[in-house]
C-alpha positions as a printed NumPy array, in Angstrom:
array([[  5.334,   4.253, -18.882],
       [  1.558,   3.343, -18.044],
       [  1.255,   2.546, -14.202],
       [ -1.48 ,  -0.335, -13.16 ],
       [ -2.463,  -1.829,  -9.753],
       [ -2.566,  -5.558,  -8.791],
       [ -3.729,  -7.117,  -5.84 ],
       [ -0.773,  -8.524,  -4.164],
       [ -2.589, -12.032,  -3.976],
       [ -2.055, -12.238,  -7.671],
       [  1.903, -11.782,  -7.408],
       [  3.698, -15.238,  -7.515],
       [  7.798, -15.358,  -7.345],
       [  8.591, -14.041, -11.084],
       [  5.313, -12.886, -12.093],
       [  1.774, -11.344, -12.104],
       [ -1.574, -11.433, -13.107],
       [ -3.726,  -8.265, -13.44 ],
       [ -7.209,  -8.801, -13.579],
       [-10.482,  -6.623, -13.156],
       [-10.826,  -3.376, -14.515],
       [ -7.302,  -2.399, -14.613],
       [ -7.204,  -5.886, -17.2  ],
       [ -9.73 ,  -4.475, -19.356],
       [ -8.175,  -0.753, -18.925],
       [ -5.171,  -2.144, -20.171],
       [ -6.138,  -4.403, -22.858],
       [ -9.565,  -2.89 , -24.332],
       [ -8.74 ,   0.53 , -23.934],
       [ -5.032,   0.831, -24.235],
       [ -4.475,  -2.354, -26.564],
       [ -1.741,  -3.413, -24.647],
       [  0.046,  -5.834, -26.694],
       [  2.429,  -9.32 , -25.568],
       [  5.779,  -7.615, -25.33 ],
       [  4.642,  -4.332, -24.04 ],
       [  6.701,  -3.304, -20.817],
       [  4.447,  -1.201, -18.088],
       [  4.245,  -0.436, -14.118],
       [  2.784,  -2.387, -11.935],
       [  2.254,  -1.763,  -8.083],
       [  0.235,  -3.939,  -5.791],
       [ -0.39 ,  -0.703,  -3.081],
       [  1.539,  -2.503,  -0.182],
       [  4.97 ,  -0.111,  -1.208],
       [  6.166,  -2.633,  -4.496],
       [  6.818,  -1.346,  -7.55 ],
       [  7.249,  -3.592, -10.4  ],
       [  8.823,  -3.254, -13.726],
       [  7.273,  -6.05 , -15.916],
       [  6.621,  -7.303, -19.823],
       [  3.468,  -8.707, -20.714],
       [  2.939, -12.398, -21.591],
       [ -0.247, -13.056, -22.232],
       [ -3.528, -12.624, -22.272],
       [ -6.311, -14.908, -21.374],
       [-10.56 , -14.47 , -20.2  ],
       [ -9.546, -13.952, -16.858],
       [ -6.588, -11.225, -16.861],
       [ -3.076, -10.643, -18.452],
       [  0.318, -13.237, -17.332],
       [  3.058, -10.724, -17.069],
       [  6.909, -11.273, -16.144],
       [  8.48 ,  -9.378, -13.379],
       [ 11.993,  -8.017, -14.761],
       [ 12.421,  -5.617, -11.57 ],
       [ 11.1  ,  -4.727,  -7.9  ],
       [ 11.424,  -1.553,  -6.   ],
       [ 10.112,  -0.478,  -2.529],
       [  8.142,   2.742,  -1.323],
       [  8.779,   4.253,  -4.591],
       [  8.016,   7.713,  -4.276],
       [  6.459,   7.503,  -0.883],
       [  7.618,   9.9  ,   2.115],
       [ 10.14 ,   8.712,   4.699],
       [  7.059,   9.361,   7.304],
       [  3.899,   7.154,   7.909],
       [  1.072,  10.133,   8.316],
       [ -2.399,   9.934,   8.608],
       [ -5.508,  12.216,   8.219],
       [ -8.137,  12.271,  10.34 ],
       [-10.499,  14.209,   8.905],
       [-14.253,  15.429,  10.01 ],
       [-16.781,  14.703,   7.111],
       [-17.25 ,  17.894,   4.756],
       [-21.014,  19.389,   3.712],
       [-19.918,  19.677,  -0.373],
       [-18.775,  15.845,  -0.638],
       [-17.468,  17.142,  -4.007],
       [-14.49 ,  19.081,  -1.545],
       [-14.315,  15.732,   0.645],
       [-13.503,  14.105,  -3.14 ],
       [-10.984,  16.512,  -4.191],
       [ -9.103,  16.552,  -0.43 ],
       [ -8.888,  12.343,  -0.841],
       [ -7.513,  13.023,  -4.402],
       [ -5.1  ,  15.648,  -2.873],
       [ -4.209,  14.069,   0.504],
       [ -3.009,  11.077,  -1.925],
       [ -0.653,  12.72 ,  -4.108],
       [  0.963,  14.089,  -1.454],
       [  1.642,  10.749,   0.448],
       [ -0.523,   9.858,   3.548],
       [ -0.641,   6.974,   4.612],
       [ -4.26 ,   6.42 ,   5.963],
       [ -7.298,   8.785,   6.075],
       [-10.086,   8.433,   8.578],
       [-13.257,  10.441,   8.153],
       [-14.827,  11.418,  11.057],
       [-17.798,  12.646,  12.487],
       [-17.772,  15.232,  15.335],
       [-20.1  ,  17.452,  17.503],
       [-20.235,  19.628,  14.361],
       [-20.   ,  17.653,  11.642],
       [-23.313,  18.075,   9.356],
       [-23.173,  14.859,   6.989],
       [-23.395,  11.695,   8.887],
       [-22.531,   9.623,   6.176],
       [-19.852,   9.086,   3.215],
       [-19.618,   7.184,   0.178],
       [-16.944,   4.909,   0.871],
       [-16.255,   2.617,  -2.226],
       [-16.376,   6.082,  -3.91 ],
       [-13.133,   7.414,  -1.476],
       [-11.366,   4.223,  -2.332],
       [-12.127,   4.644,  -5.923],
       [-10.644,   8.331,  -5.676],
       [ -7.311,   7.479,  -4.179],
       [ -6.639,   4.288,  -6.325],
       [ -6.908,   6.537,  -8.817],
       [ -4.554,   9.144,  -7.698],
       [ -1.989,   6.939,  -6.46 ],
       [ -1.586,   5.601, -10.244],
       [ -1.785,   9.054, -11.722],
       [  1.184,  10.56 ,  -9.249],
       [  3.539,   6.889,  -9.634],
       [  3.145,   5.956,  -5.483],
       [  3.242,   2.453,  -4.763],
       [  1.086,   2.239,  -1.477],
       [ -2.658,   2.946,  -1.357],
       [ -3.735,   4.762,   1.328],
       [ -6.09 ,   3.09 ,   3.782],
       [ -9.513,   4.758,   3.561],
       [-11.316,   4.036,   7.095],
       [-14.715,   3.329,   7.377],
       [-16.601,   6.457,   8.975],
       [-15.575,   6.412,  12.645],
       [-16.202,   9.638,  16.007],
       [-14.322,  11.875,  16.716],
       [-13.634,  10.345,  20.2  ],
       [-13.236,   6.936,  18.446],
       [-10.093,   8.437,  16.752],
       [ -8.461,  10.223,  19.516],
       [ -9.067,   7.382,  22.012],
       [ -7.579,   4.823,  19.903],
       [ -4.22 ,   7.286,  18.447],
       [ -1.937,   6.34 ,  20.891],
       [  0.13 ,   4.238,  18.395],
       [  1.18 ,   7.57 ,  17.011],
       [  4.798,   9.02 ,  17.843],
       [  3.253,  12.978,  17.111],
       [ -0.386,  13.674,  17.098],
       [ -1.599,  17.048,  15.626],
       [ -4.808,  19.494,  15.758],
       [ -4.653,  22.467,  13.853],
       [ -7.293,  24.753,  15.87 ],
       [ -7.859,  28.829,  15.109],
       [ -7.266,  29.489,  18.956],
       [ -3.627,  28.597,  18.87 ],
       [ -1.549,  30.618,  19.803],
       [  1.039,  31.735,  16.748],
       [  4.089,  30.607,  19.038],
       [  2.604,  27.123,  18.063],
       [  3.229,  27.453,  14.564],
       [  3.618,  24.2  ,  12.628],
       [  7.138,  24.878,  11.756],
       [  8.172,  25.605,  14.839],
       [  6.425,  22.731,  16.587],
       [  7.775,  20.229,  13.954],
       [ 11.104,  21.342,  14.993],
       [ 10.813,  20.18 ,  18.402],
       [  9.354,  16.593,  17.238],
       [ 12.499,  15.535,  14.66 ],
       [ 12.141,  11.742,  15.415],
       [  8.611,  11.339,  15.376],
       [  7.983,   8.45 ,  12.311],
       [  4.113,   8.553,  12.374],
       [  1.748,  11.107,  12.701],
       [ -1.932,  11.828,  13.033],
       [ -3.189,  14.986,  12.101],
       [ -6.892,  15.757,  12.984],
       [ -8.974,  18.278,  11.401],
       [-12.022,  19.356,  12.085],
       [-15.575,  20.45 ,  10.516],
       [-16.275,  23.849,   9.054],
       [-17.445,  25.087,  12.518],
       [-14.46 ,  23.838,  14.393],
       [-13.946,  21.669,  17.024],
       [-16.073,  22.075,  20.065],
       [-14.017,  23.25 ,  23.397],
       [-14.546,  19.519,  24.916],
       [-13.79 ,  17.888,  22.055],
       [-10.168,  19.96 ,  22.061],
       [ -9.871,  18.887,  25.878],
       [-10.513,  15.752,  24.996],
       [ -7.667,  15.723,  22.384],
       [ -5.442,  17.422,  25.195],
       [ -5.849,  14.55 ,  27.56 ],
       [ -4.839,  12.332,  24.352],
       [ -1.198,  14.368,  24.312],
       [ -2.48 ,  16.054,  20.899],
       [ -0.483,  19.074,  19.811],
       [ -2.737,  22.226,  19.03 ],
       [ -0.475,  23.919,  16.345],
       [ -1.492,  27.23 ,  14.505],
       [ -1.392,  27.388,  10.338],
       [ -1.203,  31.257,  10.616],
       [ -3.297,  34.549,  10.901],
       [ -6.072,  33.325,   8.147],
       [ -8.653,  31.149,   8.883],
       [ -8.489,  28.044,   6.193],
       [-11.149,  25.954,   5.034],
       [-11.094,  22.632,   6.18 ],
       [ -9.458,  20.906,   2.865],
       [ -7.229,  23.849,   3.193],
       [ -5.782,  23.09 ,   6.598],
       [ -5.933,  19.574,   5.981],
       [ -3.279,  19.544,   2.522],
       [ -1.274,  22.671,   4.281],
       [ -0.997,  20.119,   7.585],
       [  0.16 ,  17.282,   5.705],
       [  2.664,  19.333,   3.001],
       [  4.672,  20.37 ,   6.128],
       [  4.845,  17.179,   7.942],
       [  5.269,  14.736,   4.251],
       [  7.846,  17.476,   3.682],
       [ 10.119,  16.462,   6.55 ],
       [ 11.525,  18.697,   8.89 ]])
């Protein structure tokens, strides 16, 4: 069944209006007809089974027959912090990525060795709207405008469990292990840094913040890499 996104301000009691370019999606290129049963979600964890009712200029009426809540979303709140990439094309694909497998939030970041200074943000959104349809979620994940590094880890106290994958780390801090030892923890941050690493103040500074340096093994991973392996163990539960 075809999935579609409303904005929530456009759900009234027993029905819904989708308008925009999911309306003309669904009406010029699919030639959705009056009748036609689809998916809606409005990205704030509803999922809505509904038939359509009409169509007018402005969008198409549609009937809600059923509701559900965080449909296929993880029983964890996570989000990725993540230091801005130099091939934005990788930055793309690791939004995409980070999506499908169900963070909550993702903050790009800027840090001593970042080398872009700037993203395209309306792009980012684009890119996980997109992949939230395509993998059935019902919430879209928060893209944050383009904060520093100390920015992040000054303001992440909120979190229960806040992680830092670093090369240094010892293999005794493997993310399994260190999961194990965190079972109740309900949101998490996980930072990740530029392809040259964090700087040695910059993981202080994250120390004095009560971040967790964990290890991701022997290999050293590209940043997207130790990013999506990060957030597959900790969306996976443990």
């Amino acid at each position: 069944m075809d999935y579609f996104f409303v904005d929530a301000d456009d759900v009234h009691g027993g029905a819904l209006v989708i308008r925009g370019d999911e309306y003309k999606h669904l009406a010029r290129v699919l030639r959705k007809k009056v009748g036609d049963h689809i998916r809606v979600t409005d990205g704030n964890d509803n999922a809505y089974e509904v038939v359509i009712r009409g169509f007018d200029r402005s969008g198409v009426e549609c009937e809600i027959l059923d509701v559900q809540h965080r449909v296929n979303e993880p029983k964890n709140n996570v989000t990725l912090a993540v230091s801005l990439l130099k091939n934005p094309a990788r930055f793309d694909f690791l939004v995409e990525k980070a999506t499908e497998l169900g963070v909550r939030a993702l903050i790009p970041f800027v840090s001593e060795r970042t080398i872009p200074k700037h993203e395209k943000h309306p792009r980012l959104e684009k890119i996980a709207l997109a992949s939230m349809k395509q993998c059935g979620r019902s919430y879209l994940p928060k893209i944050f405008v383009l904060s520093r590094f100390e920015a992040v880890v000054r303001h992440a106290r909120e979190f229960d469990l806040r992680l830092i994958p670093h090369e240094k780390t010892e293999q005794s801090q493997f993310i399994g292990s260190v999961l194990q030892h965190h079972p109740g923890a309900k949101s998490v941050l996980i930072m990740i840094g530029p392809e040259g690493g964090f700087a040695e103040g910059e993981m202080s500074l994250a120390a004095e913040h009560r971040f967790v340096p964990i290890s991701l093994g022997p290999r050293r991973l590209r940043s997207e890499t130790a990013a999506l392996s990060t957030l597959s163990w900790v969306v996976g539960g443990w």
